[in-house]
DRENDO-1510 file (C-alpha; in Angstrom, 1 decimal, always signed):
<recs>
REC; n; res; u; v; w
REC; 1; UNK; -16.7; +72.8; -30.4 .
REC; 2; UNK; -18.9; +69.6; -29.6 .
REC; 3; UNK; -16.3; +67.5; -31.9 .
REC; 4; UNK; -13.4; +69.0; -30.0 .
REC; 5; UNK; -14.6; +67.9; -26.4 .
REC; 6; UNK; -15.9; +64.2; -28.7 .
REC; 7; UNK; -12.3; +64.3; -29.7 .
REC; 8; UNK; -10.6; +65.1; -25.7 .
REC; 9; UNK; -12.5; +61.6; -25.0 .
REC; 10; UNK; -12.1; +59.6; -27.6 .
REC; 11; UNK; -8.3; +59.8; -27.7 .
REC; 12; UNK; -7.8; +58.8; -23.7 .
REC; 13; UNK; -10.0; +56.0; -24.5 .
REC; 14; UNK; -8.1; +54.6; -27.6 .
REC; 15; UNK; -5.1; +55.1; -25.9 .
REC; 16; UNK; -6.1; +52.6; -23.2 .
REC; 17; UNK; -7.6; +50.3; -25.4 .
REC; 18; UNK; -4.6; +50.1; -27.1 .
REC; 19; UNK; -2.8; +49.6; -24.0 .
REC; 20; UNK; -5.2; +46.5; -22.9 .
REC; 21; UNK; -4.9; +44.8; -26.3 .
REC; 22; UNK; -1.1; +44.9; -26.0 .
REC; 23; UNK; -1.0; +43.5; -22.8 .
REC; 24; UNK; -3.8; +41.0; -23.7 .
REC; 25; UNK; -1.1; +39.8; -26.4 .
REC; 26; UNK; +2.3; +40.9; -25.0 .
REC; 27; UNK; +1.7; +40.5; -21.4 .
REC; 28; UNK; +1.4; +36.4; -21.1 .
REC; 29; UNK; +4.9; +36.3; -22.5 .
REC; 30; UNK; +6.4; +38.2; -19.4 .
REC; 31; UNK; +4.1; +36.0; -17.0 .
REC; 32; UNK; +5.8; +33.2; -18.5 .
REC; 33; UNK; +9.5; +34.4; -18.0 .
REC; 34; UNK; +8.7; +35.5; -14.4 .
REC; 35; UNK; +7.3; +32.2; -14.1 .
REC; 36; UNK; +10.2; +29.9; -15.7 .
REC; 37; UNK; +12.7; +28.3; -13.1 .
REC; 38; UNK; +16.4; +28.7; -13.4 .
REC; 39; UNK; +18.3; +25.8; -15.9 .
REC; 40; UNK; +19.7; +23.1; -13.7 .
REC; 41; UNK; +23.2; +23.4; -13.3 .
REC; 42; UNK; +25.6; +20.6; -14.5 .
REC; 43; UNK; +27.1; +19.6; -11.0 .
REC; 44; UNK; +26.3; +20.6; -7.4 .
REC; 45; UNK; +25.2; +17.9; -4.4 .
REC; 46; UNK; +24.3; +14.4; -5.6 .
REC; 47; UNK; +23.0; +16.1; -8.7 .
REC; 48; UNK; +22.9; +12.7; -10.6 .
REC; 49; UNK; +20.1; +11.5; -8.0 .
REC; 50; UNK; +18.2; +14.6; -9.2 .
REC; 51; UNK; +15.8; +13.1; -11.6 .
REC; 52; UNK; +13.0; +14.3; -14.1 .
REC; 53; UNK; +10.5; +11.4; -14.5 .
REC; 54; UNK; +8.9; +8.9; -12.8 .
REC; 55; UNK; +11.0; +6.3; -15.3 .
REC; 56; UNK; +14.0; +7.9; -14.0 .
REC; 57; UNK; +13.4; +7.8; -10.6 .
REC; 58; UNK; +12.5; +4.2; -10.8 .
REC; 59; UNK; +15.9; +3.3; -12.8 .
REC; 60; UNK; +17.7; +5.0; -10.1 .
REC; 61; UNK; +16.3; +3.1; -7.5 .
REC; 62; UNK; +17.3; -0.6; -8.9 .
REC; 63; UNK; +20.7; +1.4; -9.7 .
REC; 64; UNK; +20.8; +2.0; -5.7 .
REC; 65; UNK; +19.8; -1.4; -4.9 .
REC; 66; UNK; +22.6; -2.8; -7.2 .
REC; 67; UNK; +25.2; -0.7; -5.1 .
REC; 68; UNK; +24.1; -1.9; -1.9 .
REC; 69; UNK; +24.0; -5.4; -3.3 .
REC; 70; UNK; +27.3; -5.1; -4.8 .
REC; 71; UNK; +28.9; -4.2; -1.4 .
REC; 72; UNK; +28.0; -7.3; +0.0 .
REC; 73; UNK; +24.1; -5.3; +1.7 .
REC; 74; UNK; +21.7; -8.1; +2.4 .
REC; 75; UNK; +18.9; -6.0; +0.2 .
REC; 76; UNK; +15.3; -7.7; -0.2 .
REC; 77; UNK; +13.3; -6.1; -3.4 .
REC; 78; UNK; +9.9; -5.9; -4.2 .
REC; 79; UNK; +7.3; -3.6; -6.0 .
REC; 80; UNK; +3.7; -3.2; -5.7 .
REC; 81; UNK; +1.2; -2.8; -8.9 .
REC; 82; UNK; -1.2; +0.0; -8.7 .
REC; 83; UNK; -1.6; +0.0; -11.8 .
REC; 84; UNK; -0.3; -2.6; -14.2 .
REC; 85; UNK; -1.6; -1.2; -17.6 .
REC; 86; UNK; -0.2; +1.9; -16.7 .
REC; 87; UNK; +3.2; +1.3; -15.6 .
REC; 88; UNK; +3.1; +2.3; -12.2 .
REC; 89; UNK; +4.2; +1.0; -8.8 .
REC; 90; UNK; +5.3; +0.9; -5.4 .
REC; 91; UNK; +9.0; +0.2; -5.1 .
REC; 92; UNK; +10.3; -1.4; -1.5 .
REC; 93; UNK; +13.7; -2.1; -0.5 .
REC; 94; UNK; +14.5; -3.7; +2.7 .
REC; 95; UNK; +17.6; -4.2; +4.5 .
REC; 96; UNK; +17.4; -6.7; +7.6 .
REC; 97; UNK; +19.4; -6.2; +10.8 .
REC; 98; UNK; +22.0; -8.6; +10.7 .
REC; 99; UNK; +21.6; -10.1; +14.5 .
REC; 100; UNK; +19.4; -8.6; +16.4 .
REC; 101; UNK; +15.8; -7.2; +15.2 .
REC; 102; UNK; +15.9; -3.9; +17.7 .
REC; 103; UNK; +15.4; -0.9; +15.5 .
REC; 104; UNK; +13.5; -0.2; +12.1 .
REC; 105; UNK; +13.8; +3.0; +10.2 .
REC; 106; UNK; +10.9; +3.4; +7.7 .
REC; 107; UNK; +11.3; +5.9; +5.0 .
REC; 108; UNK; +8.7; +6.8; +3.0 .
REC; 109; UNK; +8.5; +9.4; -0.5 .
REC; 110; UNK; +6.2; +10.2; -3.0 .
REC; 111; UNK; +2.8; +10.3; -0.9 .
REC; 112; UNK; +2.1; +13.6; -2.7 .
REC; 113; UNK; +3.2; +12.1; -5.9 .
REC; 114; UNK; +5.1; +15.3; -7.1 .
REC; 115; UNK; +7.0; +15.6; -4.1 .
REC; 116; UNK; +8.5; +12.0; -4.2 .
REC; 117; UNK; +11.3; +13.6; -6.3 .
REC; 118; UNK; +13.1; +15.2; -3.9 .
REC; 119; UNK; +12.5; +12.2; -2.0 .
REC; 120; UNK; +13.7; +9.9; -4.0 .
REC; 121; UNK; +16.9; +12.4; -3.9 .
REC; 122; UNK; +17.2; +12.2; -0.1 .
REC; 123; UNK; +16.8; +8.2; -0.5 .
REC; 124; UNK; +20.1; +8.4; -2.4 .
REC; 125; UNK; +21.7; +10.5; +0.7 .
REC; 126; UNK; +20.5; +8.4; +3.3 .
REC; 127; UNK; +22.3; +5.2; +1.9 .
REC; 128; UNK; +25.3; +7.1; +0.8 .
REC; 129; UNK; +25.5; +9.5; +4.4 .
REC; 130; UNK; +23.9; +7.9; +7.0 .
REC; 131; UNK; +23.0; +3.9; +6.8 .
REC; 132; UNK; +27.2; +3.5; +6.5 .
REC; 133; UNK; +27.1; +4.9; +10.0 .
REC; 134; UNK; +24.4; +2.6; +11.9 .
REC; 135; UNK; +24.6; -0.3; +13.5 .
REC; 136; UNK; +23.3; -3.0; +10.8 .
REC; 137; UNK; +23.4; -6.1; +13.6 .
REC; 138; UNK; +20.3; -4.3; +15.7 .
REC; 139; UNK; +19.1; -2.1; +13.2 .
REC; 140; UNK; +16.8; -2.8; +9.7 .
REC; 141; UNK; +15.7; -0.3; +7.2 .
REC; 142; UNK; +12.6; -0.5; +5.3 .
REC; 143; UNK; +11.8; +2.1; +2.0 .
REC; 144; UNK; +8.7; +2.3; +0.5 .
REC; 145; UNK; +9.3; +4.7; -2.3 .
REC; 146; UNK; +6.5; +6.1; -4.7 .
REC; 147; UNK; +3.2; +5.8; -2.6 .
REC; 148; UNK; +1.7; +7.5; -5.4 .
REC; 149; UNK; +2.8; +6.7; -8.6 .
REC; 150; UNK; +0.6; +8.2; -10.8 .
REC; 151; UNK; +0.9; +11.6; -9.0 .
REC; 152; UNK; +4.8; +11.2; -10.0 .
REC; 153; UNK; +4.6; +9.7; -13.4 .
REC; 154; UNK; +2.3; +13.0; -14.3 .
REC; 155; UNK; +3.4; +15.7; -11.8 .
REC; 156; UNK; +0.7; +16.4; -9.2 .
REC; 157; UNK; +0.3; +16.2; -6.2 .
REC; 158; UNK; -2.9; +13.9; -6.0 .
REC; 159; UNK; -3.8; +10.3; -7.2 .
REC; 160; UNK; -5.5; +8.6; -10.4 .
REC; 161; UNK; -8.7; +9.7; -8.5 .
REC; 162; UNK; -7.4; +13.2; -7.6 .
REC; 163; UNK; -7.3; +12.1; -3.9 .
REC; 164; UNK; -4.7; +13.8; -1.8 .
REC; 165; UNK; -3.5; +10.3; -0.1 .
REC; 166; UNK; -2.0; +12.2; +2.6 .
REC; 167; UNK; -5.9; +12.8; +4.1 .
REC; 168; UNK; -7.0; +9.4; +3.3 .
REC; 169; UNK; -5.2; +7.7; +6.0 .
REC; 170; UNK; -8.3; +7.1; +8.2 .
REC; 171; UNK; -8.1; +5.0; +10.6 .
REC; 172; UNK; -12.5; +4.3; +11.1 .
REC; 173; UNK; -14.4; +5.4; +7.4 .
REC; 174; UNK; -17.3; +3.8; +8.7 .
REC; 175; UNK; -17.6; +6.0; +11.2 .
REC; 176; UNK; -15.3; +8.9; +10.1 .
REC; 177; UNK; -17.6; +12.2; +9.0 .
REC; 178; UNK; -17.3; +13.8; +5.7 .
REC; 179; UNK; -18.7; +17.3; +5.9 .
REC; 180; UNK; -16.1; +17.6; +9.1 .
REC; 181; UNK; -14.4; +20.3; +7.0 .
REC; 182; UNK; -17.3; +23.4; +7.4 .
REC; 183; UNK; -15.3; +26.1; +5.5 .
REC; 184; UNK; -14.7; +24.3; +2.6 .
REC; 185; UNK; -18.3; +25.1; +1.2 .
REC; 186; UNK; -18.0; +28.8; +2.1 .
REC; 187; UNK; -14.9; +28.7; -0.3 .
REC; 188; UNK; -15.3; +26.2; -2.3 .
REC; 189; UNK; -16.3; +29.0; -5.3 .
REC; 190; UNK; -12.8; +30.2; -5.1 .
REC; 191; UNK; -10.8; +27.0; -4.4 .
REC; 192; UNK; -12.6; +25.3; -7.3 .
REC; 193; UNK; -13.3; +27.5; -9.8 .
REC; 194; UNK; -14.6; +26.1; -13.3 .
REC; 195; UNK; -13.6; +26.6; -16.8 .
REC; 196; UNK; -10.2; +26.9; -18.3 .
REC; 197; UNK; -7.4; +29.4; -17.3 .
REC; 198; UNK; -7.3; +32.2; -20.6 .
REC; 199; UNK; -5.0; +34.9; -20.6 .
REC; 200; UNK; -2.4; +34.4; -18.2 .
REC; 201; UNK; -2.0; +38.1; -17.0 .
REC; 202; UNK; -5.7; +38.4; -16.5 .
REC; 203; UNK; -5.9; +35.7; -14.6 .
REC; 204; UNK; -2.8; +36.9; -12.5 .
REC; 205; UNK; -4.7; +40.2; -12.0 .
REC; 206; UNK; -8.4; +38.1; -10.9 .
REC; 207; UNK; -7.2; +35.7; -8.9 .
REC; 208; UNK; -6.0; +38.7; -6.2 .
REC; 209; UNK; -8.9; +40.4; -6.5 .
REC; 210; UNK; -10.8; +37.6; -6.2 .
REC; 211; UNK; -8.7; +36.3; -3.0 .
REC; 212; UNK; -9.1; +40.0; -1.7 .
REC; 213; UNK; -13.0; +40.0; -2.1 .
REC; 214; UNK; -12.8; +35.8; +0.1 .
REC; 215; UNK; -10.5; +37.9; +2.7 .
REC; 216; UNK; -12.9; +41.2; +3.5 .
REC; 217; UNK; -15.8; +38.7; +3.2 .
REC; 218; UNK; -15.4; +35.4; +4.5 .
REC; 219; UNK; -11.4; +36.1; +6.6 .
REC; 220; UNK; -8.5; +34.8; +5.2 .
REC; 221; UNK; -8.3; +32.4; +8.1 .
REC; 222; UNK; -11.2; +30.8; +6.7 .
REC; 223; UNK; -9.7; +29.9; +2.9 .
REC; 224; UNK; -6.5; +28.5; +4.4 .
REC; 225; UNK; -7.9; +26.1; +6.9 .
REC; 226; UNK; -10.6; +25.1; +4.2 .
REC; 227; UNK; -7.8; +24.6; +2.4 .
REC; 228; UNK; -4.8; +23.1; +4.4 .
REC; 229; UNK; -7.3; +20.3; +6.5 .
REC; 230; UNK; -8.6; +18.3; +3.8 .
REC; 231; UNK; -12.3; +17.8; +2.5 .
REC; 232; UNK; -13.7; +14.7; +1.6 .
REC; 233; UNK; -17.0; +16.1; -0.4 .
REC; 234; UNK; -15.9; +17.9; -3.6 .
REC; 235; UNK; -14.0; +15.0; -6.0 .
REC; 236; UNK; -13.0; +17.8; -8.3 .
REC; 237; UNK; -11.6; +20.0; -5.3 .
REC; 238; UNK; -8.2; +20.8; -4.0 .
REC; 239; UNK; -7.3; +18.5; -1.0 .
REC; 240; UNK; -9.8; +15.8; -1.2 .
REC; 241; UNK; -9.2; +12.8; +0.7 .
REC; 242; UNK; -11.5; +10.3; -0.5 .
REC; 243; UNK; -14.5; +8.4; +0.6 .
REC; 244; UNK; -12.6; +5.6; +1.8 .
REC; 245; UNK; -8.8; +3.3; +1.3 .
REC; 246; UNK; -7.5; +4.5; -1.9 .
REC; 247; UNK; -5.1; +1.2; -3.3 .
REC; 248; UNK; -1.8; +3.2; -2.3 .
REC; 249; UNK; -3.2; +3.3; +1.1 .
REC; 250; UNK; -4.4; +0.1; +1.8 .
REC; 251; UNK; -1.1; -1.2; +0.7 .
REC; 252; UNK; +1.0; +1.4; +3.4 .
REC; 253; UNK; -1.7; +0.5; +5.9 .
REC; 254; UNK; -1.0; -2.9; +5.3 .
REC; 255; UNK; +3.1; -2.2; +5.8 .
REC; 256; UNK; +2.7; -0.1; +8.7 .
REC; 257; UNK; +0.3; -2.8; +10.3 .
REC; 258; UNK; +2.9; -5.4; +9.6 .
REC; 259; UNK; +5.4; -3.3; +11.5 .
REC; 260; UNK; +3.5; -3.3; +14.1 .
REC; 261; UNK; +3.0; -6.8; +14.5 .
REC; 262; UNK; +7.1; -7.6; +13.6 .
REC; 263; UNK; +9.4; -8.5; +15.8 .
REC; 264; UNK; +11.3; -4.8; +15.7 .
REC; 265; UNK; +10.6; -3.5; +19.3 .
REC; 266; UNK; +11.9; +0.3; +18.3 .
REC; 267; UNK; +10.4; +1.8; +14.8 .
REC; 268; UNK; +11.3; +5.3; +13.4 .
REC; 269; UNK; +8.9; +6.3; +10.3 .
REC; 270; UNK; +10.3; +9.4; +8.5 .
REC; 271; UNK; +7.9; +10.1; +5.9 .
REC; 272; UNK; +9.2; +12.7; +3.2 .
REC; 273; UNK; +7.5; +16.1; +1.8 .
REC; 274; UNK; +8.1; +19.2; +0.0 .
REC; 275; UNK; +6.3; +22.2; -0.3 .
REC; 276; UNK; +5.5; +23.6; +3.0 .
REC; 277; UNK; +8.3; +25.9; +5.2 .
REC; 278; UNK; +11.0; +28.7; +4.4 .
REC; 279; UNK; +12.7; +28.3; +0.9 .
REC; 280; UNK; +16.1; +27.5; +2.2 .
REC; 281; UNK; +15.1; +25.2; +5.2 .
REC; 282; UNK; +13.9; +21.7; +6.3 .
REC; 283; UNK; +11.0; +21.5; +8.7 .
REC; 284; UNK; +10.7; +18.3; +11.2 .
REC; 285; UNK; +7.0; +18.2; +11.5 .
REC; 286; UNK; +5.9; +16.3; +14.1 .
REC; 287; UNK; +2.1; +14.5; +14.4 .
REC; 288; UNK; -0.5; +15.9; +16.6 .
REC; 289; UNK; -0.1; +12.6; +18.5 .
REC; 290; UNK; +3.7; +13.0; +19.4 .
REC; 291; UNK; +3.9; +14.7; +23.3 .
REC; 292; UNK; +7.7; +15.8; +22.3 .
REC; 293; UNK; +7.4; +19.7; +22.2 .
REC; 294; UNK; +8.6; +22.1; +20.1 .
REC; 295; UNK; +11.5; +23.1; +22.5 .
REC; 296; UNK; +12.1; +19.1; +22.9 .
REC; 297; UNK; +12.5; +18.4; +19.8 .
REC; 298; UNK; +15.0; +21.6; +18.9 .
REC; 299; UNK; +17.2; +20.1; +21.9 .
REC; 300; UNK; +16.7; +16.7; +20.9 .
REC; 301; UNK; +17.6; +16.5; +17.6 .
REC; 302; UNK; +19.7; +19.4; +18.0 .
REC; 303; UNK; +17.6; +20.6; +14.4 .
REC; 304; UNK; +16.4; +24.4; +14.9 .
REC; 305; UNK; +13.5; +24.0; +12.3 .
REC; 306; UNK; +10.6; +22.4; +14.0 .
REC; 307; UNK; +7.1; +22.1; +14.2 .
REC; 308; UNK; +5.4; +20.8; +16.9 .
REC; 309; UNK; +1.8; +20.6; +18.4 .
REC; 310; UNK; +2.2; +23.6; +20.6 .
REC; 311; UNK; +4.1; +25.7; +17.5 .
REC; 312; UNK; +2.3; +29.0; +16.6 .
REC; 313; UNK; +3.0; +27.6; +12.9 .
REC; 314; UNK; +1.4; +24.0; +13.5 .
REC; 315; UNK; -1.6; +23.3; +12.0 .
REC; 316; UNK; -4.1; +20.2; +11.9 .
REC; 317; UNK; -5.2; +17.8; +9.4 .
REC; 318; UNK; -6.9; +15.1; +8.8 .
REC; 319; UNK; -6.1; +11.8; +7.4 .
REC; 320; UNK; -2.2; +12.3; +7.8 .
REC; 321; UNK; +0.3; +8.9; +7.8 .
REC; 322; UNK; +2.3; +10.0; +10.9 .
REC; 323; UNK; -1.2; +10.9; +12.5 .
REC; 324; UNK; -2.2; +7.4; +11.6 .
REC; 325; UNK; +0.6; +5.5; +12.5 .
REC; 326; UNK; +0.1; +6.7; +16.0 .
REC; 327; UNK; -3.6; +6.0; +15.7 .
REC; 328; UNK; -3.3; +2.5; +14.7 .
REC; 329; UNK; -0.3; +1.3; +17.4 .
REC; 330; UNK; -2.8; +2.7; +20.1 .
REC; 331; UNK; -5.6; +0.8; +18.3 .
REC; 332; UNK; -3.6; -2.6; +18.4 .
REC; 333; UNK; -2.5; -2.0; +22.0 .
REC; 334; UNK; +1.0; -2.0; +20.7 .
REC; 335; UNK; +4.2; -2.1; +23.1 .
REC; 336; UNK; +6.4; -1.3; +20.4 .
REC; 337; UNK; +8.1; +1.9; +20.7 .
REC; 338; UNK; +7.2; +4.7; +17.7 .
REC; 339; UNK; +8.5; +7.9; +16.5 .
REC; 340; UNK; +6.4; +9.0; +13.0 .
REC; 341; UNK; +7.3; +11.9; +11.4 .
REC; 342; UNK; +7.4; +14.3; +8.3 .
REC; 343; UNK; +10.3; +16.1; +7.0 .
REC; 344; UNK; +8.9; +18.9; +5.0 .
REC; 345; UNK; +11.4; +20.7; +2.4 .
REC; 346; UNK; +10.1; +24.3; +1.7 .
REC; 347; UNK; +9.9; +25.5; -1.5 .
REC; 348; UNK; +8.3; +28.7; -2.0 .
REC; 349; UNK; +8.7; +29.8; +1.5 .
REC; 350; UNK; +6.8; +30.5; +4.6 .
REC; 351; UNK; +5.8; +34.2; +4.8 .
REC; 352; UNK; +1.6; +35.8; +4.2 .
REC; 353; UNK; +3.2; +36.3; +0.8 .
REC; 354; UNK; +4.4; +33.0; -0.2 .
REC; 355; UNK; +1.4; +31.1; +1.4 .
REC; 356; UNK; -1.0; +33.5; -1.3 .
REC; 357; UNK; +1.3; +32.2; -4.1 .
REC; 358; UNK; +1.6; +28.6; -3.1 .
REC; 359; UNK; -2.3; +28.7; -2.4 .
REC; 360; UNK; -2.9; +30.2; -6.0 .
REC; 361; UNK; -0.4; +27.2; -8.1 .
REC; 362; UNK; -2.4; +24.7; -6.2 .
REC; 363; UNK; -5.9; +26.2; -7.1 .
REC; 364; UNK; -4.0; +27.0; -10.2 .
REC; 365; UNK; -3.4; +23.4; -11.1 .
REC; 366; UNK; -6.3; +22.0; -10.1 .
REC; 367; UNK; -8.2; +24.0; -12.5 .
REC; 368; UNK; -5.7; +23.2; -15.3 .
REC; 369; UNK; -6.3; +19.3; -14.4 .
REC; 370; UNK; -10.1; +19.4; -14.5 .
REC; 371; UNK; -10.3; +22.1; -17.6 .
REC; 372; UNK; -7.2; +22.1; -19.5 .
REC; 373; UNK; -6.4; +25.5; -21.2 .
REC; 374; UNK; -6.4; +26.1; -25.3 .
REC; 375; UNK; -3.7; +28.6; -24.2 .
REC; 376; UNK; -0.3; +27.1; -24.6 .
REC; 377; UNK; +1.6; +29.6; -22.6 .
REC; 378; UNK; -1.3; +29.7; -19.9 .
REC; 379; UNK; -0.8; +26.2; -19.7 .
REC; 380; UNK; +3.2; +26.5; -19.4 .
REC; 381; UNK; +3.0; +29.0; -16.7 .
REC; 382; UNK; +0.9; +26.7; -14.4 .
REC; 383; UNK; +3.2; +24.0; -15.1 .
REC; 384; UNK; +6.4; +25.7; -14.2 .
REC; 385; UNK; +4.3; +27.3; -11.3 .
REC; 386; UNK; +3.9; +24.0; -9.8 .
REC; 387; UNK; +7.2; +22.8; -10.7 .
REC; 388; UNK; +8.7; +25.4; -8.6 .
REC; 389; UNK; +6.2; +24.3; -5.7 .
REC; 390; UNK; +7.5; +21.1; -5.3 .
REC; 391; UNK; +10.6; +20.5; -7.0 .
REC; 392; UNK; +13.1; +24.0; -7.9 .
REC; 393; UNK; +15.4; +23.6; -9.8 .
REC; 394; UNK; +17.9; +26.3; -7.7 .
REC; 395; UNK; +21.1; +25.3; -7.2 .
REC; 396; UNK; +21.0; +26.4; -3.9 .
REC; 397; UNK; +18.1; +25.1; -3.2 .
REC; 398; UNK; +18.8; +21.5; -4.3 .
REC; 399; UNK; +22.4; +22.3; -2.1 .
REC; 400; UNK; +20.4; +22.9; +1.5 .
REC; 401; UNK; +18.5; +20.0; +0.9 .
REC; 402; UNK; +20.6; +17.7; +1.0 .
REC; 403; UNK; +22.7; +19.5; +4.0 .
REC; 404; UNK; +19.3; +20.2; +6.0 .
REC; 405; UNK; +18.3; +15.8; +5.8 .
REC; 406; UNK; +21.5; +14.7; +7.1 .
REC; 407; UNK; +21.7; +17.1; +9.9 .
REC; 408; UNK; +17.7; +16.3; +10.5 .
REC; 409; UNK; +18.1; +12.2; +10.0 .
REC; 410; UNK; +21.4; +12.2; +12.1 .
REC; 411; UNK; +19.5; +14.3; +14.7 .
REC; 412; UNK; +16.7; +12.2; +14.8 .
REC; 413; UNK; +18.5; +8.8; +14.4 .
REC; 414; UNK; +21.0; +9.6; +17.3 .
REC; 415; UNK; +18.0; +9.9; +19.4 .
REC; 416; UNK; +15.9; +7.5; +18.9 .
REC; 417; UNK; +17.6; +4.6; +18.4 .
REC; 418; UNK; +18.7; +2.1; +20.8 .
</recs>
């Protein structure tokens, strides 16, 4: 009898033994299909400007400078080293107005390294779509492509130092306060955890429970503004802007200053992004420091995806470029005329779901950077993870970009220039 009740409970418990060990094994394999993005199809919208590598993009950018040249573009090239040994730099190309020095248009890509892909795409779209239709006697054009060149050459989204450059842009370090970001302690457990990613189910499955246990605890509120605002204490941590002018910034501070002191009276920085925003949609995201509101800048620019400083969606950071740019002209005492902005192209999309899975990638990779995984598949996964965050590979997705920046540029463009 006693071996008959032994032998009820043993059997349920094999069974679901068995059950773990074949998922232990099996189940990383379907993580990693859920996880791969679509092949890139051979032809859709400029897709010869959509590149792989930082090499690429670079080749592609001389390639453009050769067209422009060849049609008769007064083009003025330069590149600045941030790191010699390692291949990489800034690239600048910059087209004087012919007559009159009235307007400047300042693009800028790659400040989140990975994202200067798509970037370097729209580059490509604004010389072929838009700079035919301007006015090149009163109007200039000034790129500077791959802020961060490292974060392109290997894919991520910070610098050599794992800075995110996009919240070092301080205008005072001396007097600027480090432990402004209070939440970022309180979840610094969870947005930094330590040791390498294993098994690539189980860490599906303890991530969420782990988020869960940071929601009933500390709020969910709490993890994404520790997240999204920047914190300049934890070097190893997601979002750390520094302790002070990382080389890519000094040398953008530098450009921005000198636009400020040119002789263009009317300046229009767009400063491109990916990442944040619905999947199939361009967001205009204006600085804290620009009064247009959201409605004004719908009407405007005729462009129905905005964010503004009195959005329900907008939220604040610290150290930002466009935030900066403001900063600094009201610093100098500048008459110049400014409109600094960020055109965000979203990639995972915008609902309480997506922002869980873009928040796990970016802890996801962070973790992989710092404490690389034995795991080969794990370490695939988080790769094509944060591919997918910053740079899909959907046709239709590569389609609307290109269709969402000419509608935004031309909106933005028609308005502001003079």
């Amino acid at each position: 009898m006693k071996f008959f009740k032994q032998k009820k409970f043993i059997i349920p418990v094999a069974v679901v033994l068995i059950a773990v060990i074949l998922l232990t094994i099996v189940g990383p394999h379907f993580v990693l299909m859920a996880a791969k993005q679509p092949e890139v199809e051979d032809s859709y919208s400029y897709s010869e400007y959509f590149c792989d590598t930082y090499d690429e993009v670079r080749e592609n950018i001389k390639n453009r400078v050769k067209k422009l040249q060849d049609s008769g573009v007064d083009v003025q090239v330069s590149e600045y080293a941030v790191d010699e040994d390692d291949d990489l730099y800034i690239d600048n190309i910059y087209l004087p107005a012919n007559k009159e020095n009235k307007n400047l248009i300042i693009l800028t890509t790659g400040v989140h390294g990975m994202e200067g892909y798509i970037g370097s795409v729209m580059l490509d779209v604004f010389f072929e779509e838009i700079y035919p239709t301007l006015n090149s006697d009163t109007t200039g054009v000034l790129v500077v492509a791959n802020v961060n060149p490292y974060g392109m050459k290997y894919k991520r989204r910070y610098n050599e130092n794992n800075v995110d450059l996009n919240r070092n842009f301080i205008l005072d370090w001396e007097n600027f306060d480090y432990s402004s970001n209070k939440d970022y302690p309180e979840v610094k457990g969870f947005l930094q955890p330590e040791g390498e990613i294993r098994n690539a189910l189980w860490h599906e499955a303890w991530f969420y429970i782990k988020l869960a246990k940071e929601a009933i605890f500390k709020g969910a509120d709490k993890v994404s503004d520790a997240l999204l605002t920047g914190q300049y204490e934890y070097p190893q941590g997601v979002y750390y802007g520094g302790k002070g002018d990382e080389i890519s910034t000094k040398y953008l501070k530098s450009v921005f200053n000198d636009c400020l002191d040119g002789e263009y009276e009317n300046l229009i920085h767009i400063d491109i992004h990916s990442g944040y925003g619905p999947r199939y949609n361009m967001v205009i995201f204006n600085s804290v420091y620009e009064t247009m509101t959201e409605a004004q800048t719908k009407e405007s620019f005729s462009y129905d995806y905005v964010i503004s400083h009195d959005s329900e969606s907008f939220y604040a950071t610290t150290g930002d470029t466009t935030d900066y740019f403001y900063r600094l002209k009201d610093s100098k005492e500048s008459d110049k005329e400014l409109f600094s902005t960020c055109f965000e192209f979203g990639t995972i999309g915008d609902s309480f779901v997506d922002s869980i899975i873009s928040l796990k990638y970016t802890v996801d990779e962070n973790q992989q950077y710092w404490y690389p995984s034995k795991n080969s598949i794990t370490t695939e996964v988080v790769k094509e993870h944060y591919n997918e965050l910053y740079y899909p590979t959907e046709t239709q997705w590569r389609e609307k970009t290109v269709e969402d920046f000419i509608a935004a540029t031309n909106g933005v463009l028609n308005t502001k220039l003079k």
